[in-house]
C-alpha distance (Angstrom), angle and dihedral (degrees) to the residues before:
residue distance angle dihedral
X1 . . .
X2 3.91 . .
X3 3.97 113.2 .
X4 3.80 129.2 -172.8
X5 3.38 111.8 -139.4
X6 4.19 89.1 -119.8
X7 3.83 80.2 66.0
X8 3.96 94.4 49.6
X9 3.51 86.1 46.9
X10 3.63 93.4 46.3
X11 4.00 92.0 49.5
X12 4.12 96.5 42.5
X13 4.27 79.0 53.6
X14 3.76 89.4 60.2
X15 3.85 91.3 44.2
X16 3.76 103.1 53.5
X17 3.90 97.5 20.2
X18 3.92 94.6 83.5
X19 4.23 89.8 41.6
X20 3.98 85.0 50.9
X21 3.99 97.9 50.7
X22 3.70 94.3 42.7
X23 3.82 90.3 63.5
X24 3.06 93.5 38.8
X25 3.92 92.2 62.1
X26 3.89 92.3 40.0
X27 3.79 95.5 54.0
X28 4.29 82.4 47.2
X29 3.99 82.4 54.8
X30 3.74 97.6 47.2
X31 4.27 99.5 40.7
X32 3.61 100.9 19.3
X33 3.87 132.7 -115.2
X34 3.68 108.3 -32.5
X35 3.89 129.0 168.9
X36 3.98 100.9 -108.8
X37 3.92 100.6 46.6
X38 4.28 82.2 47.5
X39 4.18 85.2 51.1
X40 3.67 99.2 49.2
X41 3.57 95.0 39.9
X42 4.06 88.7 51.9
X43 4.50 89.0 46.9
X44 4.01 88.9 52.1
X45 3.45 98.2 50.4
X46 3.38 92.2 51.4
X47 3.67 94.9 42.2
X48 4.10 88.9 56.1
X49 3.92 88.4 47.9
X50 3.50 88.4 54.8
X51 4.01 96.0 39.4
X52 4.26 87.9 54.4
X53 3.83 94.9 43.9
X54 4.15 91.9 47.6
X55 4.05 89.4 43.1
X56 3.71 88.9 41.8
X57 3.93 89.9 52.4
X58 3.73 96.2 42.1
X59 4.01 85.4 50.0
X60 3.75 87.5 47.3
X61 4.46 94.7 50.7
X62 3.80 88.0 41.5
X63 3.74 91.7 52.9
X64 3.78 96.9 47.7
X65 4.13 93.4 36.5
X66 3.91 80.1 59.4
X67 3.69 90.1 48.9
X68 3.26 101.0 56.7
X69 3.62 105.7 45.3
X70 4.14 85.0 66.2
């Protein structure tokens, strides 16, 4: 299976996103709202929108590149 690295990038995103928010919202629990934890948790989530919408697109071109060589 051939991978770009966009899609590796992409695909690590989705893996450590999730791990990244949820301490991210703990350490806001324990100290209190502060401007860094509010930051990073505002970058990730728009880095996983972005991963899903590039992986969803990529799904989407493979799909219909497959399609029409039949």
């Amino acid at each position: 299976m051939k991978f770009n690295l966009g899609t590796a990038l992409d695909i690590f995103i989705l893996l450590i996103g999730p791990w990244i928010l949820y301490t991210r919202v703990v350490e806001i629990l324990e100290n209190g709202v502060s401007a860094y934890p509010i930051i990073s948790i505002i970058i990730v989530t728009l880095a996983l929108v972005f991963s899903v919408a590039n992986l969803y697109k990529a799904i989407a071109d493979r799909q219909r590149k497959n399609s029409n060589k039949r």
